[in-house]
PDB file of N, CA, C, O and CB in Angstrom:
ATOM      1  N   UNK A   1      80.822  14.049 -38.111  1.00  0.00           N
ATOM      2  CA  UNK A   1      79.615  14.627 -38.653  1.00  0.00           C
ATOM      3  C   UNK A   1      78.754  15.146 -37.490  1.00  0.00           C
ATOM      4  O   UNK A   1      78.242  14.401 -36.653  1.00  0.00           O
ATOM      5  CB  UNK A   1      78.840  13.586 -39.515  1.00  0.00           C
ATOM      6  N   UNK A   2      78.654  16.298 -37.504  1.00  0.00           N
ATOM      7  CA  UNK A   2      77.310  16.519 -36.769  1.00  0.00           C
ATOM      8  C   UNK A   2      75.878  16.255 -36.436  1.00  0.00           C
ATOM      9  O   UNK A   2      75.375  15.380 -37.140  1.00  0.00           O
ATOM     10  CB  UNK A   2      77.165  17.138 -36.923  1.00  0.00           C
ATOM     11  N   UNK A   3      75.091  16.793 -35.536  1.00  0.00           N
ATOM     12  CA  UNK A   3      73.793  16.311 -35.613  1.00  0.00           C
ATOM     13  C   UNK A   3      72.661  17.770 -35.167  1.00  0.00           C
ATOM     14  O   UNK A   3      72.800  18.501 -34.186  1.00  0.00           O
ATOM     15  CB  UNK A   3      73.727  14.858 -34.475  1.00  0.00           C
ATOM     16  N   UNK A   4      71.684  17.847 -36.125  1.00  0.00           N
ATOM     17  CA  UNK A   4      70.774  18.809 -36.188  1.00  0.00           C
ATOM     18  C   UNK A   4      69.728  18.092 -35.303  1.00  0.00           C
ATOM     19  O   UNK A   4      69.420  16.943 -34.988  1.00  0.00           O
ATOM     20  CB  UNK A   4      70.354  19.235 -37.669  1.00  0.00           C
ATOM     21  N   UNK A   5      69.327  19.408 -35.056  1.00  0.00           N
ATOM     22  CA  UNK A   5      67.363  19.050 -35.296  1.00  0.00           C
ATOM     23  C   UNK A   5      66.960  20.247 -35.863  1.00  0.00           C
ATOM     24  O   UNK A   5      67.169  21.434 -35.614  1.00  0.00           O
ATOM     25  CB  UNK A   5      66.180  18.792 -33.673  1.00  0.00           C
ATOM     26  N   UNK A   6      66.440  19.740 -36.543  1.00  0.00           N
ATOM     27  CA  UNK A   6      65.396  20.725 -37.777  1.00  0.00           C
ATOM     28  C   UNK A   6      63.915  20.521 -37.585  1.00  0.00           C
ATOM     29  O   UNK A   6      63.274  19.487 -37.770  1.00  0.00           O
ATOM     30  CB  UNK A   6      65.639  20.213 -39.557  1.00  0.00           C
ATOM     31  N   UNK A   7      63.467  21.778 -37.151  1.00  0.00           N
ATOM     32  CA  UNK A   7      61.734  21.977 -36.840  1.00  0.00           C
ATOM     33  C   UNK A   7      60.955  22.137 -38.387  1.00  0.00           C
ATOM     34  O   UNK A   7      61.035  23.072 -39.184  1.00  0.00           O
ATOM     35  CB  UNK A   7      61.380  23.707 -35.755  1.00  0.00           C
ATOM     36  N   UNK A   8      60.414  21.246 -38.454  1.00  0.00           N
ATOM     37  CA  UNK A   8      59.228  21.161 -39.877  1.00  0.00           C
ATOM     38  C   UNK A   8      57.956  22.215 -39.553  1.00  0.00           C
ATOM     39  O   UNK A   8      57.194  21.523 -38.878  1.00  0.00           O
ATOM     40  CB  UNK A   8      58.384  19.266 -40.069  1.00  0.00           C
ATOM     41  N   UNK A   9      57.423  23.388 -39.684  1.00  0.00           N
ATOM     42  CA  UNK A   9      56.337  23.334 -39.681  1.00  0.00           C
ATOM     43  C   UNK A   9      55.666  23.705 -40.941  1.00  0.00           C
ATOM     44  O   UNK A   9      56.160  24.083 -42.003  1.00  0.00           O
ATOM     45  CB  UNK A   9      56.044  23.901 -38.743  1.00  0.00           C
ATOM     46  N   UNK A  10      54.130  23.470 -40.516  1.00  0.00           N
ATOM     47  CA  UNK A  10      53.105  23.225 -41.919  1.00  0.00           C
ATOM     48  C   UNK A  10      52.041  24.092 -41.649  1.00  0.00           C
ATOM     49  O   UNK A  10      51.435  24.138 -40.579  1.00  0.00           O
ATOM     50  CB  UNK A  10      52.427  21.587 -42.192  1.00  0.00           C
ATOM     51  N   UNK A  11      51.884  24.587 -42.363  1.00  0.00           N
ATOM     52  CA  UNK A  11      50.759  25.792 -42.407  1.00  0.00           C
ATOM     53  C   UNK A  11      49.368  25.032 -43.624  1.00  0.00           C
ATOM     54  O   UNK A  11      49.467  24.437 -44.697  1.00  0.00           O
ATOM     55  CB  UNK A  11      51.746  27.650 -43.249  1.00  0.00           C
ATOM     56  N   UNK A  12      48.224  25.422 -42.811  1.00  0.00           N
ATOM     57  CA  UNK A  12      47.394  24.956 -42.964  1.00  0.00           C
ATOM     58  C   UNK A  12      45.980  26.352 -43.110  1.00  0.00           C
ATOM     59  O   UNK A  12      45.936  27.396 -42.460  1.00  0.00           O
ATOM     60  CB  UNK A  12      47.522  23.880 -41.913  1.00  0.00           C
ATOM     61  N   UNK A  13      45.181  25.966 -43.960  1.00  0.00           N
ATOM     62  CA  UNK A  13      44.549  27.443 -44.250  1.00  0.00           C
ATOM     63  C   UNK A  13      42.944  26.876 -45.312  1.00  0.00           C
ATOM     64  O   UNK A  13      42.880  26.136 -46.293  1.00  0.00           O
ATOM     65  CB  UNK A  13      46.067  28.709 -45.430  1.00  0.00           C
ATOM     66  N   UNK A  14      41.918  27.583 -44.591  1.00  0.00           N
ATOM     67  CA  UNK A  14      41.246  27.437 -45.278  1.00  0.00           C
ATOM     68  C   UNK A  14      40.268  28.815 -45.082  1.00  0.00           C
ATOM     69  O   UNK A  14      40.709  29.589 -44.232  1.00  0.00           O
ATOM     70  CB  UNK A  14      40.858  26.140 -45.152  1.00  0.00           C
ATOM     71  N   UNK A  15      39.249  29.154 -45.615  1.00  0.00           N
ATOM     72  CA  UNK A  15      38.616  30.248 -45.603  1.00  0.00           C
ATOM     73  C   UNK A  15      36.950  29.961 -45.080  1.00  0.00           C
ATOM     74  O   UNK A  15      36.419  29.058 -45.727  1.00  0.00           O
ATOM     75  CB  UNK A  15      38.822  30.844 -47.048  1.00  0.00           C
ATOM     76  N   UNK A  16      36.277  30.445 -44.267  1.00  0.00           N
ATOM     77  CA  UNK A  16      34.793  30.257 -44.066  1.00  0.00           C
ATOM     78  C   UNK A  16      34.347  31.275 -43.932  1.00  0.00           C
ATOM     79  O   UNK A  16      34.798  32.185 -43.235  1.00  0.00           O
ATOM     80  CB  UNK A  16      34.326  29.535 -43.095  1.00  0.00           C
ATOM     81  N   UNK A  17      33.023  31.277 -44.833  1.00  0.00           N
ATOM     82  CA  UNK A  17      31.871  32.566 -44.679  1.00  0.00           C
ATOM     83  C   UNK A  17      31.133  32.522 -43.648  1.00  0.00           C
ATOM     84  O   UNK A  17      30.579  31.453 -43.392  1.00  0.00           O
ATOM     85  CB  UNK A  17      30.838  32.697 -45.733  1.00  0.00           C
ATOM     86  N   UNK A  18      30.900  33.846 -42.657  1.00  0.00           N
ATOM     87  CA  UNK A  18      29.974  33.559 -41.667  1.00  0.00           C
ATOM     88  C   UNK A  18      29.622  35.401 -41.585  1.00  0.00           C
ATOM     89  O   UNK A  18      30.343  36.373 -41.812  1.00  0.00           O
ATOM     90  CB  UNK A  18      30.713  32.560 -40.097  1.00  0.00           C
ATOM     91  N   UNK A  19      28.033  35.263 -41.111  1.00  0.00           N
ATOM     92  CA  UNK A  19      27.031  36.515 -41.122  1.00  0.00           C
ATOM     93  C   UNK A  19      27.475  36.881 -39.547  1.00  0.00           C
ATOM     94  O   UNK A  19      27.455  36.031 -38.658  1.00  0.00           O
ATOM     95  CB  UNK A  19      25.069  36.111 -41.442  1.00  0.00           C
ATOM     96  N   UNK A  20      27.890  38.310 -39.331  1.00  0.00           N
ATOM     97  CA  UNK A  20      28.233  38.535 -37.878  1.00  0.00           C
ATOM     98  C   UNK A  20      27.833  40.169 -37.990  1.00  0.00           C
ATOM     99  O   UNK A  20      27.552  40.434 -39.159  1.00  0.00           O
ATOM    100  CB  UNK A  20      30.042  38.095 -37.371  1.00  0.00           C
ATOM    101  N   UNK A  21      27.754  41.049 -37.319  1.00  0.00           N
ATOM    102  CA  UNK A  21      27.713  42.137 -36.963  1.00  0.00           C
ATOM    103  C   UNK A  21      29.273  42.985 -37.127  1.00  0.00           C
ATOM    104  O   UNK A  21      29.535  44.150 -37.426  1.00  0.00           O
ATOM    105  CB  UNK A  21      27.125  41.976 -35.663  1.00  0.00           C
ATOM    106  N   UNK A  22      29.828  42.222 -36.904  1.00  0.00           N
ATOM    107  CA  UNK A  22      31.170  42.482 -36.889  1.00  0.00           C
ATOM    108  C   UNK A  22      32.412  41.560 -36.963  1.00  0.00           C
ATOM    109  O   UNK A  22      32.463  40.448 -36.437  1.00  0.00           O
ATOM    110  CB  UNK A  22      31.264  43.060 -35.932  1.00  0.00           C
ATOM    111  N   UNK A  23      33.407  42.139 -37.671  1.00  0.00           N
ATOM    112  CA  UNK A  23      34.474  41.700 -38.102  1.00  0.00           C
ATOM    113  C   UNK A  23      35.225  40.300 -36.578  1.00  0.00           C
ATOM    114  O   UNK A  23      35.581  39.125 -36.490  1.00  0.00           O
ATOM    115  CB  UNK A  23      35.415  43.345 -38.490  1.00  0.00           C
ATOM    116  N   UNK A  24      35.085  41.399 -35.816  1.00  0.00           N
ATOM    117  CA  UNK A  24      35.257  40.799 -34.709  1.00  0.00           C
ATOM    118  C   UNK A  24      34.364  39.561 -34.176  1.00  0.00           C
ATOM    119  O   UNK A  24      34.789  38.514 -33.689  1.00  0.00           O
ATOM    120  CB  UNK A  24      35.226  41.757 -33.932  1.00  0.00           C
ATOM    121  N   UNK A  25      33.244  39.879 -34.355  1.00  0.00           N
ATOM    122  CA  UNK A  25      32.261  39.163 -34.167  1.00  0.00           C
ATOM    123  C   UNK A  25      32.286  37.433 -34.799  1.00  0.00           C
ATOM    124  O   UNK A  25      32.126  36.362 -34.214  1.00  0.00           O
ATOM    125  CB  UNK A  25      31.236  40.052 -34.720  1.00  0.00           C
ATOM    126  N   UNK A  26      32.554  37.763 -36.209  1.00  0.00           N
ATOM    127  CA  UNK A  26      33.040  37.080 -37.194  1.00  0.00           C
ATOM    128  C   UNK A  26      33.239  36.323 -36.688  1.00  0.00           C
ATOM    129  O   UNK A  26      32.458  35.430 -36.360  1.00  0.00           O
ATOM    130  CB  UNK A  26      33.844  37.361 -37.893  1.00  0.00           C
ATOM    131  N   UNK A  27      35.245  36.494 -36.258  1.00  0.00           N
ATOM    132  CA  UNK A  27      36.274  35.743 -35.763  1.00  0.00           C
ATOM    133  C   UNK A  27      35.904  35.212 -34.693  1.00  0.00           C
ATOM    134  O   UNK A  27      36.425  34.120 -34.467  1.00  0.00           O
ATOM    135  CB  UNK A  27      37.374  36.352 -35.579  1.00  0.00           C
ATOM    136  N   UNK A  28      35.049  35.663 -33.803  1.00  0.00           N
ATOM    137  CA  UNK A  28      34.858  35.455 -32.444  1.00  0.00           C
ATOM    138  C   UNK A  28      33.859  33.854 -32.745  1.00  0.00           C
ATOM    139  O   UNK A  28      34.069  32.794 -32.155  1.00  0.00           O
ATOM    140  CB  UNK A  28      33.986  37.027 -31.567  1.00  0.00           C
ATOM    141  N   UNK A  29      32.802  34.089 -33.789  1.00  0.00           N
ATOM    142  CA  UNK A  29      32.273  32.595 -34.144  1.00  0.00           C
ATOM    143  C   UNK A  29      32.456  31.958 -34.711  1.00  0.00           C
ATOM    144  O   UNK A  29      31.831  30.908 -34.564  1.00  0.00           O
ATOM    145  CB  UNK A  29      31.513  32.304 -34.396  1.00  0.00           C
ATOM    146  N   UNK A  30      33.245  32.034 -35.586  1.00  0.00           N
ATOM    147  CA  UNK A  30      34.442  30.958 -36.437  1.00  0.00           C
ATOM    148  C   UNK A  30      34.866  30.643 -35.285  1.00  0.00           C
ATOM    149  O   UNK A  30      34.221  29.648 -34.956  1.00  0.00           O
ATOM    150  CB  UNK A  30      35.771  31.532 -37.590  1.00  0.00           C
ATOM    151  N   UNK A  31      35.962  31.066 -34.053  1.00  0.00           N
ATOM    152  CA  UNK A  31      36.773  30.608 -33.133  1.00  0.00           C
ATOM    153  C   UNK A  31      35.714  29.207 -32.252  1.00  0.00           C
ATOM    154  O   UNK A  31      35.913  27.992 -32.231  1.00  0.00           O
ATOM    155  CB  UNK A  31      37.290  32.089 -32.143  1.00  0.00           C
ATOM    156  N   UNK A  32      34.886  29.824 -31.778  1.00  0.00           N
ATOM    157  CA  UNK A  32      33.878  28.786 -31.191  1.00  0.00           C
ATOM    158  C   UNK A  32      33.673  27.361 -31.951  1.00  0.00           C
ATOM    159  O   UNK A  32      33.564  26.279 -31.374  1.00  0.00           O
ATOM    160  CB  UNK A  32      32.469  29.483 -31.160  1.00  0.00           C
ATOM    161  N   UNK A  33      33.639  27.588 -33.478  1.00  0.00           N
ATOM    162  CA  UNK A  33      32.945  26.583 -34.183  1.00  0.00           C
ATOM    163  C   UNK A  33      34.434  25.644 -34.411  1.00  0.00           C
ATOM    164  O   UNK A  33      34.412  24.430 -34.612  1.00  0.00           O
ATOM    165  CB  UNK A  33      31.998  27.224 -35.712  1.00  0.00           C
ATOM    166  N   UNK A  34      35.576  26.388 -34.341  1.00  0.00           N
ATOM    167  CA  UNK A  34      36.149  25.309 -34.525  1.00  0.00           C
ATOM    168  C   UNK A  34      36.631  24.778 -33.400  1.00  0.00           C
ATOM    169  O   UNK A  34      37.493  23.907 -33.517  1.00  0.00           O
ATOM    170  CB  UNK A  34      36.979  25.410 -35.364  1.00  0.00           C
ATOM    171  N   UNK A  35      36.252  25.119 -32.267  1.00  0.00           N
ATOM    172  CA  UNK A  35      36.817  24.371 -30.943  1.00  0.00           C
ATOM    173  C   UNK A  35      35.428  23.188 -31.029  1.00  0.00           C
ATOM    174  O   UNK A  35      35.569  22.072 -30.527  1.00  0.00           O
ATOM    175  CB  UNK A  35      36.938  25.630 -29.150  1.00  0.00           C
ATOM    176  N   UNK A  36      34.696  23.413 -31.412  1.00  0.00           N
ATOM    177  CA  UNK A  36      33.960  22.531 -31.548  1.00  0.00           C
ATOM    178  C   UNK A  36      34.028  21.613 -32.671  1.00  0.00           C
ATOM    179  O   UNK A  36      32.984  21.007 -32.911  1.00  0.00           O
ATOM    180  CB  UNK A  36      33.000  23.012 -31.447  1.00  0.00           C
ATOM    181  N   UNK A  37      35.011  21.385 -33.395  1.00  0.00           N
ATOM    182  CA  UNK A  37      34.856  20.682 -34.403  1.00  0.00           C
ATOM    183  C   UNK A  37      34.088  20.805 -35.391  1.00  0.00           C
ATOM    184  O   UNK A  37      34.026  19.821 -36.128  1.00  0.00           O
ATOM    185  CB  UNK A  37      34.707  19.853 -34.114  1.00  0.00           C
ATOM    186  N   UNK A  38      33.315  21.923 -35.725  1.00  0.00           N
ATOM    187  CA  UNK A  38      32.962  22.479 -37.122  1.00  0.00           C
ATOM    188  C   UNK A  38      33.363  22.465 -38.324  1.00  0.00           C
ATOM    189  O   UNK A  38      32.708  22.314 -39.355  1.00  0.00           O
ATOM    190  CB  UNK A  38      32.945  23.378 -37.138  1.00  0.00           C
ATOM    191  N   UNK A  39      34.563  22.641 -38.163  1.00  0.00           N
ATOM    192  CA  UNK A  39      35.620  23.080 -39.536  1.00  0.00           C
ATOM    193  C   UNK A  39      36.582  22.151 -39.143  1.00  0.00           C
ATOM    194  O   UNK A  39      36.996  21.958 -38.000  1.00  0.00           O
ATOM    195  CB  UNK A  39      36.342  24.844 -39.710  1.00  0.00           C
ATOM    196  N   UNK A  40      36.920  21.568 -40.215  1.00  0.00           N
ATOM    197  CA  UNK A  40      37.899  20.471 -40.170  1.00  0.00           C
ATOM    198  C   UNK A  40      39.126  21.093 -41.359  1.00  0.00           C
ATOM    199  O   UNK A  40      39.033  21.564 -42.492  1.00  0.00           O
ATOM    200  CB  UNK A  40      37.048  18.801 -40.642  1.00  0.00           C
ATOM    201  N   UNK A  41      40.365  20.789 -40.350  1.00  0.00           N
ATOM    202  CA  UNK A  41      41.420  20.815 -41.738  1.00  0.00           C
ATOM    203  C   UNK A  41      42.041  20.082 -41.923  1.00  0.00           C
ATOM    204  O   UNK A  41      42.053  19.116 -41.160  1.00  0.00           O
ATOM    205  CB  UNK A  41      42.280  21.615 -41.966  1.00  0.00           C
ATOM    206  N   UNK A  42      43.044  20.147 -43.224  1.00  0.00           N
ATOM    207  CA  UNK A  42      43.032  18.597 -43.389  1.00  0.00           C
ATOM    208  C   UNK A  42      44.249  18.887 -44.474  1.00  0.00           C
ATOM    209  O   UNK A  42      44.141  19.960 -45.069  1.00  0.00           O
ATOM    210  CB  UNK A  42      41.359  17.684 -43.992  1.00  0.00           C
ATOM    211  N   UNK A  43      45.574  17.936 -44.858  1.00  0.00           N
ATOM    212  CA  UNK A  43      46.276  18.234 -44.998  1.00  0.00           C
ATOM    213  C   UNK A  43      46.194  18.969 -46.823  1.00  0.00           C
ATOM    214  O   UNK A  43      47.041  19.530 -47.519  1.00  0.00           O
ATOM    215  CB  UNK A  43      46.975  17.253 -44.406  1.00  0.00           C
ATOM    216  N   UNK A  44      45.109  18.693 -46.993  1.00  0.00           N
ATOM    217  CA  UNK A  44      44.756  18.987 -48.428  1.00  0.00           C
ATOM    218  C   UNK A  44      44.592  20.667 -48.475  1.00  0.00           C
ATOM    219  O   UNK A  44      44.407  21.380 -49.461  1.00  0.00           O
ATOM    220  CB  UNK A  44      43.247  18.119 -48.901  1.00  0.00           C
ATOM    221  N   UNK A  45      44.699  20.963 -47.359  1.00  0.00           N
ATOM    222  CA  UNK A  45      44.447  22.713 -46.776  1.00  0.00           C
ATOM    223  C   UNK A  45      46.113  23.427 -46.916  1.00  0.00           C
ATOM    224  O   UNK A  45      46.241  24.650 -46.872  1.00  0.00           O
ATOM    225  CB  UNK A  45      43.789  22.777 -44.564  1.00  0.00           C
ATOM    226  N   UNK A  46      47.150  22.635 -47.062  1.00  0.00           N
ATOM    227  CA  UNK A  46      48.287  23.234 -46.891  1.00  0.00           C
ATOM    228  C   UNK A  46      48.643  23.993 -47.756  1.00  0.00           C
ATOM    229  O   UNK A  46      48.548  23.684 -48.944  1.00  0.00           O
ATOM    230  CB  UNK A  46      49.117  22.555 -46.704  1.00  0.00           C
ATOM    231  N   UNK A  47      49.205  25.324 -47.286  1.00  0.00           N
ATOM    232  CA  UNK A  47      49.391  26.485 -48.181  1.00  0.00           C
ATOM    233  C   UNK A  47      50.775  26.551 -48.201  1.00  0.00           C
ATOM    234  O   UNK A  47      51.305  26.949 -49.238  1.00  0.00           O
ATOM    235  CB  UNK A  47      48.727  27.827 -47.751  1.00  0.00           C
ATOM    236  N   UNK A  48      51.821  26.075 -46.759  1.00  0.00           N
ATOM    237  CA  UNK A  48      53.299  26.561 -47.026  1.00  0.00           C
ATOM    238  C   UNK A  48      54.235  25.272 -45.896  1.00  0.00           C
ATOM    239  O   UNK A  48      53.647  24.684 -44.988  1.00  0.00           O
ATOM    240  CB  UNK A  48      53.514  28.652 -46.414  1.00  0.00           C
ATOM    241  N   UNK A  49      55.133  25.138 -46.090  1.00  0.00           N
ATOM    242  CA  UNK A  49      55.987  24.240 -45.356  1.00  0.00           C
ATOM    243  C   UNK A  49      57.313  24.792 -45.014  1.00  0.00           C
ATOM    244  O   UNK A  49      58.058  25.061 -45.956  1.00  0.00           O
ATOM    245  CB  UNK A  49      56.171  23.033 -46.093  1.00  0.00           C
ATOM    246  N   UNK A  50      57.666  24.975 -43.964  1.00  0.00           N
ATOM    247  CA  UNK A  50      58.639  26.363 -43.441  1.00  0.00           C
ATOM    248  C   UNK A  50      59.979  24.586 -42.588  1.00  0.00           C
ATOM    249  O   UNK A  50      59.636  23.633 -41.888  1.00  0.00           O
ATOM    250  CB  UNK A  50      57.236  28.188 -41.513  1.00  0.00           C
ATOM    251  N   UNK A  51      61.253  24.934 -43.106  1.00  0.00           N
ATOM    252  CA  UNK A  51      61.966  24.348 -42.576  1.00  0.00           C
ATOM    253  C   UNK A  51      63.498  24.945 -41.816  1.00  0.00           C
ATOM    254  O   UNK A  51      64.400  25.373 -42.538  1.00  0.00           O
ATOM    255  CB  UNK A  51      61.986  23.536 -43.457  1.00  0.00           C
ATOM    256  N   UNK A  52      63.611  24.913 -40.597  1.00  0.00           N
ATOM    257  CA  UNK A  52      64.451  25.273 -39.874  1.00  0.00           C
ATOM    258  C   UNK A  52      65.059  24.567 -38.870  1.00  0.00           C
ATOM    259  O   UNK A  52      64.522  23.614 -38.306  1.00  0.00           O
ATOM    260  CB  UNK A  52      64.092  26.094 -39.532  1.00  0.00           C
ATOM    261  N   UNK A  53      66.850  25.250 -38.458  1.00  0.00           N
ATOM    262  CA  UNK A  53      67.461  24.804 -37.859  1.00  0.00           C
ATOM    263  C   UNK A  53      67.189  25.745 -36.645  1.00  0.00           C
ATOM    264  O   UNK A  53      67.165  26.970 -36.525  1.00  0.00           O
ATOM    265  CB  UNK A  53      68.600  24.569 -38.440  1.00  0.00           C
ATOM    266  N   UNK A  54      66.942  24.422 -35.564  1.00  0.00           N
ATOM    267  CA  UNK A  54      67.058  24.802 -34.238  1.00  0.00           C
ATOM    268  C   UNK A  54      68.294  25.392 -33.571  1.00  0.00           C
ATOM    269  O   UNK A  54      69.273  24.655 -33.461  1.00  0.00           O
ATOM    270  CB  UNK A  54      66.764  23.788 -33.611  1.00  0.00           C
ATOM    271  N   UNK A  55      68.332  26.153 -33.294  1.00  0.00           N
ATOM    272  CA  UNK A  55      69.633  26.252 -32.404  1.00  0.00           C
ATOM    273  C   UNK A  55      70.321  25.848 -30.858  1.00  0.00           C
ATOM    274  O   UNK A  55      71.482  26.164 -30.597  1.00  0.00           O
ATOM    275  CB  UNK A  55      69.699  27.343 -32.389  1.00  0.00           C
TER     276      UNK A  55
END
């Protein structure tokens, strides 16, 4: 019998409103807020579960 390894990953997704000038702008303070721990995700956020063989 052989032996795998199979990579699990989990996609995780949630949506936040934020007032910016720009689209960019947007993203640019969402990005900040969650390096700061602003936005929390959490496995209740999961949208997809992708399973594959390593090669």
């Amino acid at each position: 019998m052989k032996e795998f390894e199979v990579e699990i990953t989990e996609i995780l997704q949630i949506t936040v409103q934020v007032k910016a000038e720009s689209g960019q702008k947007a993203v640019e303070a969402v990005r900040a807020g969650y390096k700061m721990g602003q936005y929390k995700i959490d496995s209740s956020d999961l949208v997809a579960t992708e399973f594959d063989v390593k090669p």
